[in-house]
N, C-alpha and C positions, 0 to 999 in steps of 0.2 A: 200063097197069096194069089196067084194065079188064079185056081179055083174058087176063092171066096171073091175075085174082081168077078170073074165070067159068070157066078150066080146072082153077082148084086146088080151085073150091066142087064142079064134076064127077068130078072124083076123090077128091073126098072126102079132100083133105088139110088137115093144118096148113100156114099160111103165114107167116114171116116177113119184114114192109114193114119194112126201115131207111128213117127219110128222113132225108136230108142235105141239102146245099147252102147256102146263104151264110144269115144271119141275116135279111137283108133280103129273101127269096123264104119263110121257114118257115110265114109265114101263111097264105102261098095254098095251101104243098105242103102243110100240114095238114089246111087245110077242103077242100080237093080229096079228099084220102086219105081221112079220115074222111066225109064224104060219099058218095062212093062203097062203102066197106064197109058204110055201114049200107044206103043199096041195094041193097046185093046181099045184102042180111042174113046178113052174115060176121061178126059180130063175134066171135062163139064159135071160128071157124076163122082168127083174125089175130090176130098179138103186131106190137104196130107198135115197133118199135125206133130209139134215136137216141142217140149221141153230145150231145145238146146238151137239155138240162136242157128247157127253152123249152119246146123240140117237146113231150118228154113232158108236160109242166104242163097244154098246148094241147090235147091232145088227150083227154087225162081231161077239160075243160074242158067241153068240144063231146061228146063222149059216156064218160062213164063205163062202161058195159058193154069198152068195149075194155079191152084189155090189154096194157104195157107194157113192154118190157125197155131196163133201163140200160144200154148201150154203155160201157168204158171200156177205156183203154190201158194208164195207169199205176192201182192196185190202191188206190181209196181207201183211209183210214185204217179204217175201220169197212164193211165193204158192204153188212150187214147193216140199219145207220141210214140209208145213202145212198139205198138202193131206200128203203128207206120211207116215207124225205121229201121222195122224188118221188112217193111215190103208186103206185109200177109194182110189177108181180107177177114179173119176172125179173130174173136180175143176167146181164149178158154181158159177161166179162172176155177182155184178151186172154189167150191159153193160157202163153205165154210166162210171165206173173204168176201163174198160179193154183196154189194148192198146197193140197193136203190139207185142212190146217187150214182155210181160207176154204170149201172148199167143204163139208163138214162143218156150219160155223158155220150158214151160208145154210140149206142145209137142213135142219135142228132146226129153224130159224125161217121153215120151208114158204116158200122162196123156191128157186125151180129156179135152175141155176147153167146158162149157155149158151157154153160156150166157143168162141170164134173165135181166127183161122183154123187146123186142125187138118187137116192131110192129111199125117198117118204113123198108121200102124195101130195101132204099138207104144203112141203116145202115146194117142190113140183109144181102147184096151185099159184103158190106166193111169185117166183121167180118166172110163171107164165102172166101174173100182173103186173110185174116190173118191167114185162116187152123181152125177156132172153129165148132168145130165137129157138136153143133146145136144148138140152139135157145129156150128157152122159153119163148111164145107168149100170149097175152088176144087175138091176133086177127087170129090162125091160118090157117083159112080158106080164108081171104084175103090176106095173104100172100104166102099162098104155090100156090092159083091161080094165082096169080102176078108174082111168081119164073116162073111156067111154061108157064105164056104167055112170057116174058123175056127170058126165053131159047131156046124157037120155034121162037121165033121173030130173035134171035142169028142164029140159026141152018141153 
């Protein structure tokens, strides 16, 4: 992790940390994570994401300057109230669940919408007129080439 931070803090990107793993390992992969990012003084260039309530709670806990995104499969009741009372600054739905309307809602209420996993163009297209802030890809290199042959093709 170390070295994928110190290449993405020299290229000057954004990075997304999901952390997973059992309930019983979250503590350490937390203070590990979040430790390390504030060494490296990323917190402005990392959205640490999770599936598991815990984690985000954790790690707002241990530093608040980070940044948060909710992980989910199935489409809370509300997502707009969900991210909130976790504390996190993004919602990540799977794409399968997301429609319009949700992402719409999220952002009026300045919450970016990060949809996973997306590797078709067409879909990519749809979910970039609906306003969701980005995409998580297996394919991203076939598709950001695709975006910008499709945009120069446009232009």
């Amino acid at each position: 992790l170390r070295e994928a931070l110190a290449l993405t803090k020299s290229l000057d990107w954004l990075v997304n940390v999901e952390i997973k793993g059992t309930e019983a390992h979250h503590d350490r992969l937390v203070r590990t994570t979040v430790t390390l990012i504030t060494e490296l003084e990323m917190e402005s260039r990392v959205l640490i994401s999770s599936f598991h309530r815990d984690v985000l709670r954790r790690v707002t806990a241990l530093n608040p300057l980070l940044m948060t995104g909710v992980l989910t499969v199935h489409p809370p009741e509300d997502p707009v109230a969900h991210v909130r009372d976790l504390g996190a600054f993004a919602y990540h739905p799977a794409e399968r669940h997301l429609n319009e309307e949700t992402v719409r809602r999220c952002r009026a209420a300045g919450i970016p919408v990060i949809a996973w996993t997306v590797n078709d163009l067409e879909r990519v297209t749809q979910l970039r007129q609906w306003g969701v802030s980005a995409v998580i890809s297996d394919q991203p290199d076939q598709l950001a080439g695709a975006i910008h042959l499709k945009e120069a093709c446009l232009s």
